[in-house]
PDBQT receptor file of N, H, CA, C and O in Angstrom, charges set to zero:
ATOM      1  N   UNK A   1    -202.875 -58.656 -83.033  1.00  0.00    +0.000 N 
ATOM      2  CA  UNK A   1    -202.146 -59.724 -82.357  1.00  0.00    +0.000 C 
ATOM      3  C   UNK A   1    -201.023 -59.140 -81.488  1.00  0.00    +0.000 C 
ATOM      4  O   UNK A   1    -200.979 -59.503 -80.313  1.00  0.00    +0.000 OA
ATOM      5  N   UNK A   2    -200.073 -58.237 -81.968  1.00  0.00    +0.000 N 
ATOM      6  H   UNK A   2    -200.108 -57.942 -82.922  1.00  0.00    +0.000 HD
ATOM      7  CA  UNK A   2    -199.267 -57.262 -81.687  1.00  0.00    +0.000 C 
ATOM      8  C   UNK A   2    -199.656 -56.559 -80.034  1.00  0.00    +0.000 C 
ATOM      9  O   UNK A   2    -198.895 -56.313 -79.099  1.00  0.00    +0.000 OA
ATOM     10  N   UNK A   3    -200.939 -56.404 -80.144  1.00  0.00    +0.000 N 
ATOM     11  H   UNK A   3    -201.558 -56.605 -80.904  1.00  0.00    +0.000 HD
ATOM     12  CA  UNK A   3    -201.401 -55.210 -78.924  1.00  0.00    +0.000 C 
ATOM     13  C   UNK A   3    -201.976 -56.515 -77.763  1.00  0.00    +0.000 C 
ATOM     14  O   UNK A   3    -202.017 -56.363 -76.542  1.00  0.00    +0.000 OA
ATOM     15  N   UNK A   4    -202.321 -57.584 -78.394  1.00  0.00    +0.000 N 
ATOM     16  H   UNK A   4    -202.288 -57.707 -79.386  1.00  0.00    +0.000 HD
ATOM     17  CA  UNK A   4    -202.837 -58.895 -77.427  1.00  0.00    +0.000 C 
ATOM     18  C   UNK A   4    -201.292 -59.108 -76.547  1.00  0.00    +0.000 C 
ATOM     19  O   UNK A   4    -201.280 -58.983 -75.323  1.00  0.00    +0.000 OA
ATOM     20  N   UNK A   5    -200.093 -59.420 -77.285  1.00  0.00    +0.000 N 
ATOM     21  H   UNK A   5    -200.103 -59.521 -78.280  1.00  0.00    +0.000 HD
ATOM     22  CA  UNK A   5    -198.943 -59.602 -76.411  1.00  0.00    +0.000 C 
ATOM     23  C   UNK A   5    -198.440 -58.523 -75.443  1.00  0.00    +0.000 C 
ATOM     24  O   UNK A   5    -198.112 -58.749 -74.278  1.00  0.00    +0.000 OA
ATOM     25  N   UNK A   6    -198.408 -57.110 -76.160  1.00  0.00    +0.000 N 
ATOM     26  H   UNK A   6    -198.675 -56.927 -77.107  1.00  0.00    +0.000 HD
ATOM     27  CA  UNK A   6    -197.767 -55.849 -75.359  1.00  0.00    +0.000 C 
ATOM     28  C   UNK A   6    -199.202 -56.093 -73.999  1.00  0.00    +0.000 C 
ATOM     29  O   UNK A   6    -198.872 -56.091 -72.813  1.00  0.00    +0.000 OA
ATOM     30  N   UNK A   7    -200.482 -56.255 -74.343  1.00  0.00    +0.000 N 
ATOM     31  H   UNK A   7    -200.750 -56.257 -75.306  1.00  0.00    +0.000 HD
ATOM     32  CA  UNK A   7    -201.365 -56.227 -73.095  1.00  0.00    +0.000 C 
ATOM     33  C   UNK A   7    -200.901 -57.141 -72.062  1.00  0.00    +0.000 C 
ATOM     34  O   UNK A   7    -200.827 -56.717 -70.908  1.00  0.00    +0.000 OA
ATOM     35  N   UNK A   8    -200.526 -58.541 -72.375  1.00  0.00    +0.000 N 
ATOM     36  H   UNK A   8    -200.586 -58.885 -73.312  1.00  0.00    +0.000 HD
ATOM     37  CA  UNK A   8    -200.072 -59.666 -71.691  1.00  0.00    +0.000 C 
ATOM     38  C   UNK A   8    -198.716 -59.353 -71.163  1.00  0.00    +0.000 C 
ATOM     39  O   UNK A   8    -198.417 -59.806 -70.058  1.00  0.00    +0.000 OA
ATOM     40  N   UNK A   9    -197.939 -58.694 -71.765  1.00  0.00    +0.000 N 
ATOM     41  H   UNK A   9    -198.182 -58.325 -72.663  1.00  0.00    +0.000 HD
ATOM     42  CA  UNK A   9    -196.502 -58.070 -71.037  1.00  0.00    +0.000 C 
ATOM     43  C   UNK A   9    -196.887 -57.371 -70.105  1.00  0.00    +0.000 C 
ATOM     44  O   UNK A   9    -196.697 -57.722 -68.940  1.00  0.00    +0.000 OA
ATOM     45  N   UNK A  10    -197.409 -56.419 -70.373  1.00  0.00    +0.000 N 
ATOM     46  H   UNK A  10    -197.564 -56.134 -71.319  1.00  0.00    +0.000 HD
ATOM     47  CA  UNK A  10    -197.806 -55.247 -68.894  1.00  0.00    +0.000 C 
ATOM     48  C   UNK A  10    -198.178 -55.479 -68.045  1.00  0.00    +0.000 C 
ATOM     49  O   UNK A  10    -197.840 -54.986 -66.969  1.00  0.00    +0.000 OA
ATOM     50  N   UNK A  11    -199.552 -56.863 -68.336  1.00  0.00    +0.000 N 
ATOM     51  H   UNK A  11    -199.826 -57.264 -69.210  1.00  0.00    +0.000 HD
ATOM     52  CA  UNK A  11    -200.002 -57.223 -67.301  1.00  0.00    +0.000 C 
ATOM     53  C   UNK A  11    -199.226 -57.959 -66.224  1.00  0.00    +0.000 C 
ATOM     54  O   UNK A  11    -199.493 -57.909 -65.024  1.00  0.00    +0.000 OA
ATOM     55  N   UNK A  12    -198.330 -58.582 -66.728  1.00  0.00    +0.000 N 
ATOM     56  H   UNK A  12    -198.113 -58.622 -67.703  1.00  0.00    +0.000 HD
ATOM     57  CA  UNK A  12    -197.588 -59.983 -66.499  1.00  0.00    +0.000 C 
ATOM     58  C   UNK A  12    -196.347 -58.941 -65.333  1.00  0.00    +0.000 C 
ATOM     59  O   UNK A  12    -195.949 -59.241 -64.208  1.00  0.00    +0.000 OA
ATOM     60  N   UNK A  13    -196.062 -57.846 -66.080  1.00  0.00    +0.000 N 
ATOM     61  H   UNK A  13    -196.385 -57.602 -66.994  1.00  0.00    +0.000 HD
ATOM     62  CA  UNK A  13    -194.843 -56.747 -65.558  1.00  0.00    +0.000 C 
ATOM     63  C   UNK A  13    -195.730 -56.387 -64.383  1.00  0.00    +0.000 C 
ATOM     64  O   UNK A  13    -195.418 -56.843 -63.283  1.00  0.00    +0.000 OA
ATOM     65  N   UNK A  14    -196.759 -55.647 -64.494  1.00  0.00    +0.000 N 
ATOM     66  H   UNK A  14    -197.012 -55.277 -65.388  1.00  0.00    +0.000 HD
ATOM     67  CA  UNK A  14    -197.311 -55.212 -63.396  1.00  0.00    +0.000 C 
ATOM     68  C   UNK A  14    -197.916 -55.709 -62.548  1.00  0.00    +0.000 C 
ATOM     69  O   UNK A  14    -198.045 -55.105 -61.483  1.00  0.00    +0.000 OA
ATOM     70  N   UNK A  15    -198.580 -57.182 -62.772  1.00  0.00    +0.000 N 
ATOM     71  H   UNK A  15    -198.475 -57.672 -63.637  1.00  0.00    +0.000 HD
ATOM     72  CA  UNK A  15    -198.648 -58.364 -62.072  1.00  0.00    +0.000 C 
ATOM     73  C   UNK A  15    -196.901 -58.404 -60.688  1.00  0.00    +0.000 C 
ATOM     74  O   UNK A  15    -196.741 -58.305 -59.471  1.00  0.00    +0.000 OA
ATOM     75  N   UNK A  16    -196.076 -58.592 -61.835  1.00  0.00    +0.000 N 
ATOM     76  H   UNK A  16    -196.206 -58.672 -62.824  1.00  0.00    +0.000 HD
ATOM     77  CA  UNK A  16    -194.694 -59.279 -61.131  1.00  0.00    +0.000 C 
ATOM     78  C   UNK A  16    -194.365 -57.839 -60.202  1.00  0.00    +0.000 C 
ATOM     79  O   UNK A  16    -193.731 -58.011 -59.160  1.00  0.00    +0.000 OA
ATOM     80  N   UNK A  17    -194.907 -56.029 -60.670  1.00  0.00    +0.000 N 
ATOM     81  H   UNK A  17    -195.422 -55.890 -61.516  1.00  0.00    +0.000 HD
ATOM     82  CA  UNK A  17    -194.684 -54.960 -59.502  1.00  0.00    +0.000 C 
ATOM     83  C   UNK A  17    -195.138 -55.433 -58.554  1.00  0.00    +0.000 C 
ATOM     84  O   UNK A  17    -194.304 -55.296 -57.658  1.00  0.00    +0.000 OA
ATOM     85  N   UNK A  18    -196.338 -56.128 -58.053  1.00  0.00    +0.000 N 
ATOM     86  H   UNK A  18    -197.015 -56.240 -58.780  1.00  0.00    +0.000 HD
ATOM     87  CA  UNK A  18    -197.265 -56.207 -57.293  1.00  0.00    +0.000 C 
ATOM     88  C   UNK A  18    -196.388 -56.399 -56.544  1.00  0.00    +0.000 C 
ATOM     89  O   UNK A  18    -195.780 -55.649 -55.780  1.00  0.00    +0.000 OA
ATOM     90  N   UNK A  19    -196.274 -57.973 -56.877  1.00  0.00    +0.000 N 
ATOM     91  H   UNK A  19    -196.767 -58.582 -57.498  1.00  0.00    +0.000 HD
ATOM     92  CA  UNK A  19    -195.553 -58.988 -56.439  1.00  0.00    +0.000 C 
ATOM     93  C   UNK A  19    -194.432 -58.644 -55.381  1.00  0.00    +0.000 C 
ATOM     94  O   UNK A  19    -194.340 -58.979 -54.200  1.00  0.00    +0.000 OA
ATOM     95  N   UNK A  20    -193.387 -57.663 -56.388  1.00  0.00    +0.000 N 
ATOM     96  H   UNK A  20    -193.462 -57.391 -57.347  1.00  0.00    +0.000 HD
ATOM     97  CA  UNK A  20    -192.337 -57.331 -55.857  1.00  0.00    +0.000 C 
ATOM     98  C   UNK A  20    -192.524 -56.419 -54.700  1.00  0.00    +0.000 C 
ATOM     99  O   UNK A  20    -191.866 -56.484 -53.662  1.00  0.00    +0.000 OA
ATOM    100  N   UNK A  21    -193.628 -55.420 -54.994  1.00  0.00    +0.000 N 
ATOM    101  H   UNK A  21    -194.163 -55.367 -55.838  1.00  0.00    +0.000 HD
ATOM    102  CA  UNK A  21    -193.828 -54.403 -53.586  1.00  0.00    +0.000 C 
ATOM    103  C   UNK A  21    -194.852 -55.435 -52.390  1.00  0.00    +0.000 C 
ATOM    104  O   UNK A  21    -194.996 -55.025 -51.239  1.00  0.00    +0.000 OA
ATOM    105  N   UNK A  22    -195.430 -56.628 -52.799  1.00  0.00    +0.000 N 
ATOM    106  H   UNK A  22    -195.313 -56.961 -53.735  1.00  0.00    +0.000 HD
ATOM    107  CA  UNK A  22    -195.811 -57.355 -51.153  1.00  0.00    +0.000 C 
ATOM    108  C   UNK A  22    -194.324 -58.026 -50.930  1.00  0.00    +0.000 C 
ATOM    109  O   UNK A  22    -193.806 -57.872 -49.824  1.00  0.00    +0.000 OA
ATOM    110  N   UNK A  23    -193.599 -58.791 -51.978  1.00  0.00    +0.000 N 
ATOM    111  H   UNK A  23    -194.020 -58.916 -52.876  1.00  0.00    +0.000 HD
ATOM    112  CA  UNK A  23    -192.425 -59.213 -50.626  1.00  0.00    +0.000 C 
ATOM    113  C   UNK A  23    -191.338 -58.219 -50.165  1.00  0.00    +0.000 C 
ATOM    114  O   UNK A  23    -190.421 -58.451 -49.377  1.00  0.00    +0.000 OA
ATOM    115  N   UNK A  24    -191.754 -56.519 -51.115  1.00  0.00    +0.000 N 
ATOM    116  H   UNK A  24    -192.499 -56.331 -51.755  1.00  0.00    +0.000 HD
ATOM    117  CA  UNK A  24    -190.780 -55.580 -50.054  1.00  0.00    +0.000 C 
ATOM    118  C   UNK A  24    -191.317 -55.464 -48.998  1.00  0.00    +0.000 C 
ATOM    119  O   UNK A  24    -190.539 -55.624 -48.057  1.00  0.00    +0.000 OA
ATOM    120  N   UNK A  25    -192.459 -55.224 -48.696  1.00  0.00    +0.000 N 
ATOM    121  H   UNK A  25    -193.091 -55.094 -49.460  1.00  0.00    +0.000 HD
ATOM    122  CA  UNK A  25    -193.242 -54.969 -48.021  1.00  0.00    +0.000 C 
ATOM    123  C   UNK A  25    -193.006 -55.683 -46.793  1.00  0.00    +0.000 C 
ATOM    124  O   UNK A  25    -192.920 -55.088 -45.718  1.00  0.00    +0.000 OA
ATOM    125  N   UNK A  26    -192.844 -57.558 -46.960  1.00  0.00    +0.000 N 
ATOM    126  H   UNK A  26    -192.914 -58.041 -47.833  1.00  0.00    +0.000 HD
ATOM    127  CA  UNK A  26    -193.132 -59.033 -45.784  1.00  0.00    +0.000 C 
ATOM    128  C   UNK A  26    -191.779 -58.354 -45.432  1.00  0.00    +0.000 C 
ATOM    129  O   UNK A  26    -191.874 -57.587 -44.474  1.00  0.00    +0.000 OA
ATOM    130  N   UNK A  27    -190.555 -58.455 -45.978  1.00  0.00    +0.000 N 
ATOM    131  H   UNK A  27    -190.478 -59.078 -46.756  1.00  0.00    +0.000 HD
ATOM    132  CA  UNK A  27    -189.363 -58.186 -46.014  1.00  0.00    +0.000 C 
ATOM    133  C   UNK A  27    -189.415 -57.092 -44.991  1.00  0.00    +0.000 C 
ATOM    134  O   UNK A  27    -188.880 -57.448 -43.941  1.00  0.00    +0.000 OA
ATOM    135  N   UNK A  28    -189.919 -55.802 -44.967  1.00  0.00    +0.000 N 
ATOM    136  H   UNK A  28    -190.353 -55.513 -45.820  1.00  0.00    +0.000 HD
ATOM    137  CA  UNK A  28    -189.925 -54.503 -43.723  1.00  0.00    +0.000 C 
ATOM    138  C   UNK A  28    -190.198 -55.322 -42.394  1.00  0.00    +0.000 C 
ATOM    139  O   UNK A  28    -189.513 -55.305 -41.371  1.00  0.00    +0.000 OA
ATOM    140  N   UNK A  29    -191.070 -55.866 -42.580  1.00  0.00    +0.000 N 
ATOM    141  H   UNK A  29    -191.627 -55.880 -43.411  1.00  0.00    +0.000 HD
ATOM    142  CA  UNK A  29    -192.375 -56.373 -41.703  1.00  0.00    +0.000 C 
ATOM    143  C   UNK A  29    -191.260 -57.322 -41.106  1.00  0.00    +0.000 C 
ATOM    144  O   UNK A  29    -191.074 -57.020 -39.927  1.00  0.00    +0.000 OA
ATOM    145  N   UNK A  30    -190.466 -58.351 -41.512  1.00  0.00    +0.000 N 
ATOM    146  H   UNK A  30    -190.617 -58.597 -42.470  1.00  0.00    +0.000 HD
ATOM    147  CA  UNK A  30    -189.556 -59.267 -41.006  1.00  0.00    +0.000 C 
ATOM    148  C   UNK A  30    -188.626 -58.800 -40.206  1.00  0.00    +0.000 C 
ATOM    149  O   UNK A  30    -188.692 -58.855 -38.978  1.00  0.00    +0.000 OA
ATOM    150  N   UNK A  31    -187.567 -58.241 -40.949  1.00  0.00    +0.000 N 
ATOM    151  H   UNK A  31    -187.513 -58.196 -41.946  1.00  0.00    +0.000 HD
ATOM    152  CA  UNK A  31    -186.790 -57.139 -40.799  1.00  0.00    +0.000 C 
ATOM    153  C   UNK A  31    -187.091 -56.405 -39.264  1.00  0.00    +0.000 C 
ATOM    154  O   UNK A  31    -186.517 -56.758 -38.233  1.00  0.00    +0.000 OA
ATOM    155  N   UNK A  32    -187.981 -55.455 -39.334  1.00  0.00    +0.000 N 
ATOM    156  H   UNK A  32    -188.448 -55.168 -40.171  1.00  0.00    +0.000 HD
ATOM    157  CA  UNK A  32    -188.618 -54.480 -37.993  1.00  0.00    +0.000 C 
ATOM    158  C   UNK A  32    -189.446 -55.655 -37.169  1.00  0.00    +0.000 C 
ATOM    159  O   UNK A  32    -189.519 -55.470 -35.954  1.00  0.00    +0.000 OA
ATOM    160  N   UNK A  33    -189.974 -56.651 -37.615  1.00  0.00    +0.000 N 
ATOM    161  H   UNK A  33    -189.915 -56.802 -38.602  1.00  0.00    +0.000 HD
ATOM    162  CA  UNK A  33    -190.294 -57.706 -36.149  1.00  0.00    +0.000 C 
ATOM    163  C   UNK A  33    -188.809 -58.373 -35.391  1.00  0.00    +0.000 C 
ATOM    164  O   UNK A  33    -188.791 -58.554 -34.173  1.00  0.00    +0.000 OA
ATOM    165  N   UNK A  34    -187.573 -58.710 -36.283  1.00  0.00    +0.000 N 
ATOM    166  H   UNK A  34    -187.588 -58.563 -37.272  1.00  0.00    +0.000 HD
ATOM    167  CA  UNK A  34    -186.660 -58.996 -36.202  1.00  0.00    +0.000 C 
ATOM    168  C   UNK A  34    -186.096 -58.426 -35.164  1.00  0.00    +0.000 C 
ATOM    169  O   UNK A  34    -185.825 -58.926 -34.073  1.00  0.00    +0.000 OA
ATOM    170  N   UNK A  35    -185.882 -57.048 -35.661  1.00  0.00    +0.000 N 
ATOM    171  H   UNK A  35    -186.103 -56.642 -36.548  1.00  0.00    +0.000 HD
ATOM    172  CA  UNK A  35    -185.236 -55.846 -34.736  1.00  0.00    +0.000 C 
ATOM    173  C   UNK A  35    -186.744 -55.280 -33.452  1.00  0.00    +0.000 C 
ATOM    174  O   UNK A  35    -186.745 -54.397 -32.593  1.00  0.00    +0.000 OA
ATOM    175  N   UNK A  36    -187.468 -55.933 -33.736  1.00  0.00    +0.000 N 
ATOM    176  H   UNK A  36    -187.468 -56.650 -34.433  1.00  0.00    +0.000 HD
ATOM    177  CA  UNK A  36    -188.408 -55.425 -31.838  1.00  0.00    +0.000 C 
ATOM    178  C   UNK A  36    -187.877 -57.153 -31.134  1.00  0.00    +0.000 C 
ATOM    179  O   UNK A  36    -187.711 -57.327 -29.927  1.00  0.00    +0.000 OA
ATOM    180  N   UNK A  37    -187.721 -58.053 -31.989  1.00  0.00    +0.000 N 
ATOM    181  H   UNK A  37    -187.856 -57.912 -32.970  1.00  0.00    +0.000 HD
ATOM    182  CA  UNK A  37    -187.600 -59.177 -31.122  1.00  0.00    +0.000 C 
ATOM    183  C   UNK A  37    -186.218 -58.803 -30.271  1.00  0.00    +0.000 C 
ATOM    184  O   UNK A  37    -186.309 -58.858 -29.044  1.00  0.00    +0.000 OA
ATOM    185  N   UNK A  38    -184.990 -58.438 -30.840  1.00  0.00    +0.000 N 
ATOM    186  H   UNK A  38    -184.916 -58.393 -31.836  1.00  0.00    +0.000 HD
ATOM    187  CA  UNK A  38    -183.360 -58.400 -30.858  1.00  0.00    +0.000 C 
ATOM    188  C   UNK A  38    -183.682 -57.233 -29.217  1.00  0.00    +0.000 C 
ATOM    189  O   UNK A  38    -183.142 -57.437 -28.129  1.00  0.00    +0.000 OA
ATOM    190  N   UNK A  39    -184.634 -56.130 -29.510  1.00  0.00    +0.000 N 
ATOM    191  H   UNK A  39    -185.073 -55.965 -30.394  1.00  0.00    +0.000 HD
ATOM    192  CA  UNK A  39    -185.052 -55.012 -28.698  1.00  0.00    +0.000 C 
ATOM    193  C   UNK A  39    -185.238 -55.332 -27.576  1.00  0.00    +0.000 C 
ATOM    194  O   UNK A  39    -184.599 -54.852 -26.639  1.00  0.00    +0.000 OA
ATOM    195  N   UNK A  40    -186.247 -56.299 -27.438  1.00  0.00    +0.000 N 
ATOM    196  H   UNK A  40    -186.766 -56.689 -28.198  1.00  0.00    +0.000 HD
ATOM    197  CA  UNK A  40    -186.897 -56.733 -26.586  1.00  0.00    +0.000 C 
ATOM    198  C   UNK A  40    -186.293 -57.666 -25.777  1.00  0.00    +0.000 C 
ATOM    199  O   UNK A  40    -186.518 -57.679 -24.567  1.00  0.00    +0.000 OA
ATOM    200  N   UNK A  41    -185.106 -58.919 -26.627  1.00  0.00    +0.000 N 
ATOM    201  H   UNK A  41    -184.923 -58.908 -27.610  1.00  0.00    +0.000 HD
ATOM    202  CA  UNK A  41    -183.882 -59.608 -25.847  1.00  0.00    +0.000 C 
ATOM    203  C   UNK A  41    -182.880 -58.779 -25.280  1.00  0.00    +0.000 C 
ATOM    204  O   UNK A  41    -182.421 -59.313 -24.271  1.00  0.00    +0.000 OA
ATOM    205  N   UNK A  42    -182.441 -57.851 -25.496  1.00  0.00    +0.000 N 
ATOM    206  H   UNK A  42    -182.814 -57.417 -26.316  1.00  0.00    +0.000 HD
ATOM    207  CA  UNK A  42    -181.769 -56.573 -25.090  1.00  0.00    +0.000 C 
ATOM    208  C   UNK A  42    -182.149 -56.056 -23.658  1.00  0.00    +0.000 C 
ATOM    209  O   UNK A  42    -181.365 -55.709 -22.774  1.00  0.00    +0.000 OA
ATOM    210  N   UNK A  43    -183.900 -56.084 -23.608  1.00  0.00    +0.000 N 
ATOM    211  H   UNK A  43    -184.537 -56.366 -24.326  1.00  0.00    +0.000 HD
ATOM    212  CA  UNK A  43    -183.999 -55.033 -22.688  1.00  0.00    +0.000 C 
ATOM    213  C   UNK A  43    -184.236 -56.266 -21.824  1.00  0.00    +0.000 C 
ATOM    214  O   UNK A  43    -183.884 -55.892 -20.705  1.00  0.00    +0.000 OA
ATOM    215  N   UNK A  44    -184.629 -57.495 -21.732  1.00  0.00    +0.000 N 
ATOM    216  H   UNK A  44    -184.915 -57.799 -22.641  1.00  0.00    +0.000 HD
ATOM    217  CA  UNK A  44    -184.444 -58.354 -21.065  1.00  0.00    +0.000 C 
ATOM    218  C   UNK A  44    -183.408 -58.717 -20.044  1.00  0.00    +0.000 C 
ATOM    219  O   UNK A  44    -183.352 -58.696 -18.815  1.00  0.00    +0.000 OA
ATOM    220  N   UNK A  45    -182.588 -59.067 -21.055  1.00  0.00    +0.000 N 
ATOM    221  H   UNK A  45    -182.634 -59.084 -22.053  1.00  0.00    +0.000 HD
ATOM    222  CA  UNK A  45    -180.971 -59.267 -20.809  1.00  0.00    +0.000 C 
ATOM    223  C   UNK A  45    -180.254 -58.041 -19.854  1.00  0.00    +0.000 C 
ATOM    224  O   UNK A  45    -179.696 -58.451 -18.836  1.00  0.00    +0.000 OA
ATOM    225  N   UNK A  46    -180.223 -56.335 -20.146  1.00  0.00    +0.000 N 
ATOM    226  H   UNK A  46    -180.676 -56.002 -20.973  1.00  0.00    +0.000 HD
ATOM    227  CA  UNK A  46    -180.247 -55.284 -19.377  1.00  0.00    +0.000 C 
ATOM    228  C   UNK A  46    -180.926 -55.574 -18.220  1.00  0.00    +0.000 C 
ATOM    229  O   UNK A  46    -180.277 -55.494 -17.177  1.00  0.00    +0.000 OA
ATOM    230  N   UNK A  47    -182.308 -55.954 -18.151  1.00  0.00    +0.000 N 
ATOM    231  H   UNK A  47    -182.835 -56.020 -18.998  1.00  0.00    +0.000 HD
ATOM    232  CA  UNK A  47    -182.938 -56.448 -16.770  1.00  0.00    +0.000 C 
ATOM    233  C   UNK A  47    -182.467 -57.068 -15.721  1.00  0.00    +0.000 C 
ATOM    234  O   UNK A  47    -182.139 -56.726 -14.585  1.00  0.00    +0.000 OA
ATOM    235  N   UNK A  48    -182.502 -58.270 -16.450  1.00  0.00    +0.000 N 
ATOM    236  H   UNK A  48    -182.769 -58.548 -17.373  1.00  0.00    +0.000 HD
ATOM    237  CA  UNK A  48    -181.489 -59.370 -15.475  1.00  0.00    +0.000 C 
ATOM    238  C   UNK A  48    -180.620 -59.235 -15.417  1.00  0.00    +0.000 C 
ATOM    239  O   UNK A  48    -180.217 -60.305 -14.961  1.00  0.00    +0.000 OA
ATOM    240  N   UNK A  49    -179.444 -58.352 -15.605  1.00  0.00    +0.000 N 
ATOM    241  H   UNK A  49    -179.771 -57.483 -15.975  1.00  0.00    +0.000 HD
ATOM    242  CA  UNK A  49    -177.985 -57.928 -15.795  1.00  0.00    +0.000 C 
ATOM    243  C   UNK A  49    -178.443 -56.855 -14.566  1.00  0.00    +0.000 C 
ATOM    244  O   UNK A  49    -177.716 -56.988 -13.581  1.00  0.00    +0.000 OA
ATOM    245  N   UNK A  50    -179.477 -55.834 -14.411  1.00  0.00    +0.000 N 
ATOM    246  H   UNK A  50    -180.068 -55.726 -15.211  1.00  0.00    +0.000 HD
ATOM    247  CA  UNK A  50    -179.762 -55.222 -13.478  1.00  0.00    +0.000 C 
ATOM    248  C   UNK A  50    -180.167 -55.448 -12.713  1.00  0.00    +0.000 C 
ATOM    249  O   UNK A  50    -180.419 -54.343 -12.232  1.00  0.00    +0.000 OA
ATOM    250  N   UNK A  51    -180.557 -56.234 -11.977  1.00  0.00    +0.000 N 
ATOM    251  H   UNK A  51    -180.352 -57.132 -12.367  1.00  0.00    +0.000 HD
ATOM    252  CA  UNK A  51    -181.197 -57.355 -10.688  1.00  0.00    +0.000 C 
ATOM    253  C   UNK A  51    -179.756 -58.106 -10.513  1.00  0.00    +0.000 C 
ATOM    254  O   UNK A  51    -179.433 -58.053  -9.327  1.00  0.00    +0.000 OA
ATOM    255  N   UNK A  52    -179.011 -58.629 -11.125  1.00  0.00    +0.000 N 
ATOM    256  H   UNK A  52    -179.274 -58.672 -12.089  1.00  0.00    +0.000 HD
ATOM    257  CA  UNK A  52    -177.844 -59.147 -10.482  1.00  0.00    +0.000 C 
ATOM    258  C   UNK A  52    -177.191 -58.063  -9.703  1.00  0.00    +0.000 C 
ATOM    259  O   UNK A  52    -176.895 -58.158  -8.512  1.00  0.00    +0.000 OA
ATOM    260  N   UNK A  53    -177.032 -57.259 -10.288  1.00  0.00    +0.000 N 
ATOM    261  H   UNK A  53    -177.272 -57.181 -11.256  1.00  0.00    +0.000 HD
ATOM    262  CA  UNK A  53    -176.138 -55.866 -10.304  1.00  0.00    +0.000 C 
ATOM    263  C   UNK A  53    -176.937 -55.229  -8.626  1.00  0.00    +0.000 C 
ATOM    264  O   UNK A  53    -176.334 -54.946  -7.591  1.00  0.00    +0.000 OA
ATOM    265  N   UNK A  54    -178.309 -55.174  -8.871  1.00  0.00    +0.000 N 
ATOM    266  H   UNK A  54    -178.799 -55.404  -9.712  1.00  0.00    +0.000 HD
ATOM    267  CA  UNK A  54    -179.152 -55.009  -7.557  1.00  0.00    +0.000 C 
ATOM    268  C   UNK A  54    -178.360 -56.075  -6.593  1.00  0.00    +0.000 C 
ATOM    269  O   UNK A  54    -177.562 -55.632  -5.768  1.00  0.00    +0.000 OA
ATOM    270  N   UNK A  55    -178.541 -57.182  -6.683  1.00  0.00    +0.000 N 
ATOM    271  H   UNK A  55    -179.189 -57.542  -7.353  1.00  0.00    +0.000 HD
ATOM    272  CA  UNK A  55    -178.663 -58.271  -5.724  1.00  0.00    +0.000 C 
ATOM    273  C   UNK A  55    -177.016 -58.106  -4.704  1.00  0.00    +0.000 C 
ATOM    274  O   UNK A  55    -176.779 -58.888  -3.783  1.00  0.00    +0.000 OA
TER     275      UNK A  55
């Protein structure tokens, strides 16, 4: 009965690792889309800041 619960703990623990390394994982993925979006308003913004600057 003893080894039925410790099996159901581990599983349940290493179930919840999973878990924890896909939302570190979404979390990078957010994070670094975050920072190419911020990148990408940046180099925008530099653009049109440089065409005025042209004009």
């Amino acid at each position: 009965m003893t080894s039925l619960y410790t099996y159901l703990i581990i599983k349940f623990l290493s179930g919840h690792h999973m878990l924890y390394h896909v939302i570190h994982m979404l979390y990078h993925v957010i994070i670094s889309y975050d920072n190419l979006k911020k990148q990408k308003t940046i180099i925008l913004i530099n653009k049109k800041f440089g065409q005025i600057r042209t004009l």
